[in-house]
N, C-alpha and C positions, 0 to 999 in steps of 0.2 A: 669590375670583379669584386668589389667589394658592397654587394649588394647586401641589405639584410631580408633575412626571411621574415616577412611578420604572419603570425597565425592568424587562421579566419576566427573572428570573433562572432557568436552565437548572435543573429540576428535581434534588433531589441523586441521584436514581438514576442518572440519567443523569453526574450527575460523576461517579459511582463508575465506571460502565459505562466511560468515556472513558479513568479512569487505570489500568485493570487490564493489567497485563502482557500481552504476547501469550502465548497458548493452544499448545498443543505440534501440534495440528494446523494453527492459520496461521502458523505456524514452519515447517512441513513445505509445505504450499503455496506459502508465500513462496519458498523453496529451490527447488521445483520448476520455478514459472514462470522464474526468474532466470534456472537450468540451461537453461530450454528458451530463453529470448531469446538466450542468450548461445549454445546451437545452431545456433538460425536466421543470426544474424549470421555466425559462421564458417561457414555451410553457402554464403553467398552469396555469401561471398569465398574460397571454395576455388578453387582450380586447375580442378577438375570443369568448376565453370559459367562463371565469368568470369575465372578467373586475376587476381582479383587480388591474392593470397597463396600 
């Protein structure tokens, strides 16, 4: 009856997987999308469309 519960611990592949540095292609990806939000934002406050920069 006096069992304890112990929780499943996250397999170690999976820790490994979780602590590896980012890869040079989602480095590149990352960079991209940023570039492209950070586009869009100044594209909708340009002068062009709404003036409000």
């Amino acid at each position: 009856m006096a069992e304890e519960i112990k929780q499943e611990e996250p397999a170690a592949e999976d820790k490994e997987k979780q602590e590896q540095p980012m890869t040079l292609t989602e480095k590149i990806v990352t960079a991209i999308l940023i570039a492209y939000v950070i586009s869009l934002i100044w594209l909708a406050g340009s002068s062009h469309w709404f003036g409000i920069w």
